[in-house]
N, C-alpha and C positions, 0 to 999 in steps of 0.2 A: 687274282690276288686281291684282297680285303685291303680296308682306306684304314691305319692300325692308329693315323691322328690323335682322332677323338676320346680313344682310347691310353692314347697316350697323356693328353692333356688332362685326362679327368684324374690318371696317377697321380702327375704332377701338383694336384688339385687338391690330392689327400695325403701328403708328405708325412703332416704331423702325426695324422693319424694312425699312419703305415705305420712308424717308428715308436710310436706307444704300445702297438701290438703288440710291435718284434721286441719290444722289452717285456711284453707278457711272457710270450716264448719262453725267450733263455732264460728267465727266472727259474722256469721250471728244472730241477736239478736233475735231469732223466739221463743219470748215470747208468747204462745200462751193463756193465760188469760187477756193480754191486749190489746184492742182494737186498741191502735194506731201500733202498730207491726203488724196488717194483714198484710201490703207489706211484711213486711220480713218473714213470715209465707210462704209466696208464692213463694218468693226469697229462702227459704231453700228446698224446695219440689221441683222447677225446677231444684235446684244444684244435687238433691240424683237422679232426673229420668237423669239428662246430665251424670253422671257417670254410670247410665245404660244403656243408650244410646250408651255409648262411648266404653266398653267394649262387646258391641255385645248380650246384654238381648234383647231380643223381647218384641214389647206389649207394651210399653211403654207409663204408662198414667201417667198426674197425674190427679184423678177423682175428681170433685165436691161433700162436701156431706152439710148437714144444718149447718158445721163449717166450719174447716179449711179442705184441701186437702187430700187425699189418693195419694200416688206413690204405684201403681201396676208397674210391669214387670214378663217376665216369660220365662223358656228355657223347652219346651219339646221334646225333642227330643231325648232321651235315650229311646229306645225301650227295655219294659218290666222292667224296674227300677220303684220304689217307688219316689212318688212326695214328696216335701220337703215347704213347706211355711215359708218362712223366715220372721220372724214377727221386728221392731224396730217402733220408733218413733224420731220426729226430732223436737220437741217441748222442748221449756227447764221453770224453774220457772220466775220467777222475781230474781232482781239480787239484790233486798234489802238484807242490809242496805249496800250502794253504799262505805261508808268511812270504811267499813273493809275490803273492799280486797288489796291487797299487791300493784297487778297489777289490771289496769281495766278488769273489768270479761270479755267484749269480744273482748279483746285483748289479744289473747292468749300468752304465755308470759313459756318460757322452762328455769325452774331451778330446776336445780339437776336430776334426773329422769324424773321429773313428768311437766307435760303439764298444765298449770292456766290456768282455762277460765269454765264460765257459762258453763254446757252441755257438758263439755269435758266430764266426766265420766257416765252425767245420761243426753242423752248415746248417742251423738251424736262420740264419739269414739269407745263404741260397733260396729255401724250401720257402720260406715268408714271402721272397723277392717271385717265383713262380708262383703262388697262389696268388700275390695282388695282381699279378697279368693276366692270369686268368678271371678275379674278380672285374678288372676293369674291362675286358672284353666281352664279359657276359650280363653289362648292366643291359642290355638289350634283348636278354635273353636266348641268345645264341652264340655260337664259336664258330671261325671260320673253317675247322677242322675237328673232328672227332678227337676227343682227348681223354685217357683213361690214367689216373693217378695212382700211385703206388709209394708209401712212406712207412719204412721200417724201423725197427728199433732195435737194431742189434749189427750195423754196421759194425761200430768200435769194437765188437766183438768176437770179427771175423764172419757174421753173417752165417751162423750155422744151420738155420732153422727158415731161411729163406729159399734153398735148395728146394727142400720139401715142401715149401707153399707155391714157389713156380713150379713146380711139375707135376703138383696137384692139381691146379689152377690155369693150367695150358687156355683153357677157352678162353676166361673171363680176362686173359691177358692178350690175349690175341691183338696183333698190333703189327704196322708196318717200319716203324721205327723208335728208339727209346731217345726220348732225350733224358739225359743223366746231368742234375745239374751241380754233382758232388767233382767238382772242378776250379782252375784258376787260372789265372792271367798273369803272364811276363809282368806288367808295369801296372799303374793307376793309369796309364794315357795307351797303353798298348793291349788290344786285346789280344785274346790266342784262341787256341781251338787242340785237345790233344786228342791226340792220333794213338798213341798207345800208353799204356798202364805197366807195370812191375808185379808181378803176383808176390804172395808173400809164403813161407813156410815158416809157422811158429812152433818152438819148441822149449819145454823145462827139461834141464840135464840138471841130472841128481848126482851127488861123488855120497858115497859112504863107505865110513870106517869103522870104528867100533859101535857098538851098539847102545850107546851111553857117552855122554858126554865125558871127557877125563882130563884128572888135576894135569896143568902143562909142566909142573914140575917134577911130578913123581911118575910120569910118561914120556915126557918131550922130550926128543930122540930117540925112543924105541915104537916108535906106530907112525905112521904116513898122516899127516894131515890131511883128512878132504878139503878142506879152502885150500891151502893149496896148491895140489893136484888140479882143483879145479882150475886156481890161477893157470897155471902151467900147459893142461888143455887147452885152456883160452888165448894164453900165447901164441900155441905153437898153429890157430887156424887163421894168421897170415903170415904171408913171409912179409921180408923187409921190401918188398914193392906193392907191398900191398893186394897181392894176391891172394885169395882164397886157396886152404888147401886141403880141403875135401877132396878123396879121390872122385875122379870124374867131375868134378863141378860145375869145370867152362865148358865139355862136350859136347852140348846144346844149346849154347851161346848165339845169339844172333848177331851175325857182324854186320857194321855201318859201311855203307859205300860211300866214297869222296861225297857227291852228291846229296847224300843224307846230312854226313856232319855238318858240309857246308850250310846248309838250311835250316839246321838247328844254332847252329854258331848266327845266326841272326838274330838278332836285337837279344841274343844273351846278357845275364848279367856279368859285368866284372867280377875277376874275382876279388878284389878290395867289394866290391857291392858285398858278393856273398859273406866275406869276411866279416861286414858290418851286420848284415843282415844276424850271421848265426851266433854274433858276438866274439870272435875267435881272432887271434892275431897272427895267425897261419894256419892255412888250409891244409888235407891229408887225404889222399886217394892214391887209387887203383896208380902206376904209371903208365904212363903212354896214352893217360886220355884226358879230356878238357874236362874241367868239372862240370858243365853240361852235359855231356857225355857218361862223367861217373854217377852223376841224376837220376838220369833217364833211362840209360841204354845198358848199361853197365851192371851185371847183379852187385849184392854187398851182402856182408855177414853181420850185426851186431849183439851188442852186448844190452837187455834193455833192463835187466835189473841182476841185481846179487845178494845172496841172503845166506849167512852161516855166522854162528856162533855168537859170540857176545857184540852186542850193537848199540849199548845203552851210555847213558852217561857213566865217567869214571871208567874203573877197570875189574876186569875178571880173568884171572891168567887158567883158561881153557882150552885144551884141545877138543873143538867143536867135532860130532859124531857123524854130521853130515852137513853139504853146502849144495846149494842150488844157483843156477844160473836160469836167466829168462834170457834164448835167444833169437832174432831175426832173421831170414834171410830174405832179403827181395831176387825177386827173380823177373829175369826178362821175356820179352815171347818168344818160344819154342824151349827152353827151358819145362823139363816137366815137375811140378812142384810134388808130384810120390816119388819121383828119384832122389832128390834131397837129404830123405830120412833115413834112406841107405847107404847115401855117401855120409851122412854123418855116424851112424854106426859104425861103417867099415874106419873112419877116422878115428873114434873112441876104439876101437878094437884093435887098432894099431899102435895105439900111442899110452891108452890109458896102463897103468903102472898095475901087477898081480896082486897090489897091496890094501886095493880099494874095489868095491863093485860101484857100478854106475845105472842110471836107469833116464834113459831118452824118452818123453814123453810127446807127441805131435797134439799141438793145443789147437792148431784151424791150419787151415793151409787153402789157395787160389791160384790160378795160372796166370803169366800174364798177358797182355791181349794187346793185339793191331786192329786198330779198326779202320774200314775206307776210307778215302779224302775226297775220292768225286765220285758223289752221290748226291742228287738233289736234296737231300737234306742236309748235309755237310753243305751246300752254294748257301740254301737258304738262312743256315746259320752263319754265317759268312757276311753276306750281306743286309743281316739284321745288326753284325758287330759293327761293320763295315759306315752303316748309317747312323750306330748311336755316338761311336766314336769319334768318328771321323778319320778314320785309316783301317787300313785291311789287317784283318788278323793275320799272326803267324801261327805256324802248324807247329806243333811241339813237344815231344815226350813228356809223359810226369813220371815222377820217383815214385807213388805212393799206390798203392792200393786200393780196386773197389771191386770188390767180388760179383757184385751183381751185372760187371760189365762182361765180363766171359758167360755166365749166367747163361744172361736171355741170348748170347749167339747161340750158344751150346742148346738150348731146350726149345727157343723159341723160335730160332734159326735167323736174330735178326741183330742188327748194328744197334749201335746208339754214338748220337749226339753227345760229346763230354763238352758242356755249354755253363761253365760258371763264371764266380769272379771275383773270387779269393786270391791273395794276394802272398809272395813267395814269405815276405817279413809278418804276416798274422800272428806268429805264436801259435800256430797249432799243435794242439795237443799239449802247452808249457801254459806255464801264468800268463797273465795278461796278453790272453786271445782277444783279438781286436778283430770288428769288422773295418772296412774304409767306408762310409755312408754312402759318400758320391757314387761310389761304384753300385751301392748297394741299390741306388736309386738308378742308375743306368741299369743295371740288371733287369730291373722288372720293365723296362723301356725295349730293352733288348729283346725281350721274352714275348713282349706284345708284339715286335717286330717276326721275331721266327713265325709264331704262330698264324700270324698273317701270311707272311710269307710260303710257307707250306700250301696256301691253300692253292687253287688250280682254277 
């Protein structure tokens, strides 16, 4: 095991500087669902390989794949150490709706703790916080371990085009374990470590009617509205307990043992916490499970956008010709995310009315994944939290999504580390995403601990 000290101290050494970077970063607007951001798509993947450039990584690419970029880098040079693939992404959402944020989202902007700005927390300050640990353990020109980097640009996107660069690239990934640091932590004073992920199934569901929009007066009551039809669909996929009612849905369901809940019911949040957290003055789930439980363990159906007919200021009395829905499903592990798209057909084919046609689109879809708990890399991240913190991590489910973690079990046949420290209140994904700095400065303290710790 490496002396991670001096390495430590020399971070601490360069705070200001860290955080001048990390506003370089997120300046950069590398929306990568929207077309006219490819430059800065490209502009962010040059900035993450010039910092591994700059620091002394080898390798240094950034790769072509059917989207946006790959930034590989690599240090091998630790004879007889365990290889390490450091997994992030440098893509962020959209920054709608533009009049809620405080500050402009990518201009990052430090009040109080915390850092404002698009992609500060999910997770272009993750990805900044691993490259200064590794810059600062390589002032010496070595690593205590083999370490091979990996930063894509098409996370937020579902990761379509990552499939096909890891299965291309089997060798040059080659690796005994990932650490993934697209992750987060229970509290600002609690760290955690999760154990499993939610896969997701995206889909646009189309209702149409006539083939032209038509006057609602010299129509209205003789044609079926697709808005809503569509409402009424959307209705009718929960019942009043909140259950999903896709046929077949929960069949694949992983159920929690006493044992489980109980250890997740650890240092959960209240639900007044969540409350404040999501802004909401009563909470709404699944019955019969804690809302840690409806989080983590639990799949869910949503609704993430709607789009039909007149939207504008004022009025237009139209019966719109067609309405579209963008819908989610997280799924849990053993849930298979190509079943999904069957149960929800078979549910349109049940329900939908002979008065309208429909058309179900699968926009990305991921499984979701259990990863091990005792594994010497799970101990050593452990007791890298362990010592920056000062208390032991909890093990923990997330709700959210990352496709590259089923990935590399599936291709590469190997585990990873979910090692971040993003926080439940960030705003990700909404206006005013916020880093917490402290953490953000424990992170790369943290990171310099793992990779010490790894070594043998």
């Amino acid at each position: 095991m490496s002396d991670p000290n001096a390495s430590i101290e020399y971070a601490r050494s360069q705070a200001d500087r860290y955080l001048a970077e990390l506003k370089e970063l997120v300046a950069i607007p590398s929306i990568s669902t929207l077309a006219e951001h490819k430059p800065d798509m490209q502009r962010a993947a040059e900035w993450v390989a010039g910092q591994l450039r700059g620091m002394g990584m080898e390798h240094v690419q950034v790769m072509p794949t059917g989207g946006h970029p790959v930034v590989y880098a690599d240090w091998l040079h630790a004879a007889g150490q365990q290889t390490v693939l450091i997994y992030g992404h440098y893509d962020v959402q959209p920054a709608d709706p533009l009049n809620e944020w405080v500050s402009p989202p990518f201009e990052p902007t430090v009040r109080g703790d915390n850092l404002y700005a698009r992609g500060a927390s999910d997770m272009k300050g993750q990805v900044h916080a691993f490259l200064k640990a590794l810059e600062a353990l390589l002032r010496d020109g070595k690593l205590p371990i083999n370490v091979k980097v990996l930063v894509e640009g098409e996370e937020e996107i579902g990761s379509a085009n990552l499939g096909p660069f890891v299965h291309g690239h089997r060798d040059l990934l080659k690796c005994d374990v990932v650490l993934n640091a697209d992750a987060g932590i229970l509290r600002p004073d609690q760290p955690s470590l999760v154990y499993g992920l939610r896969g997701l199934a995206y889909f646009e569901l189309w209702v149409y009617g006539s083939d032209h929009d038509l006057h609602s007066g010299m129509f209205g009551g003789s044609v079926h509205n697709p808005a809503q039809v569509l409402c009424e669909l959307i209705a009718g996929m929960h019942d009043a307990n909140g259950h999903i009612t896709l046929p077949g849905f929960y069949d694949k369901v992983r159920q929690l043992g006493d044992d489980e809940r109980a250890s997740l019911a650890q240092g959960a949040h209240s639900d007044e916490e969540w409350q404040r957290m999501a802004g909401v003055t009563k909470l709404y789930g699944e019955a019969g499970f804690t809302t840690t439980e409806r989080l983590g363990a639990r799949p869910t159906l949503e609704v993430n956008g709607l789009l039909s007919g007149f939207t504008g200021e004022g009025q237009k009395t139209v019966l719109p010709a067609r309405a579209m829905a963008k819908i989610s499903t997280r799924l849990v592990p053993y849930q298979d995310d190509k079943d999904v798209e069957n149960q929800f057909k078979a549910y349109l084919a049940q329900h939908a009315p002979p008065t309208v046609r429909w058309d179900l689109r699968n926009l990305s879809s991921a499984p979701g994944v259990l990863v091990a708990r005792d594994t010497p890399a799970a101990h050593a991240a452990g007791e890298a939290l362990e010592a920056t913190f000062g208390k032991a991590p909890l093990f923990r489910l997330e709700g959210g999504s990352v496709p590259v973690v089923s990935l590399v079990q599936a291709v590469l046949g190997v585990d990873s580390i979910l090692m971040g420290f993003g926080l439940p209140d960030d705003n990700l994904h909404a206006p005013n995403e916020k880093l917490h700095l402290p953490n953000y400065y424990r992170g790369i303290e943290a990171y310099i601990r793992f990779f010490s710790d790894m070594a043998h």
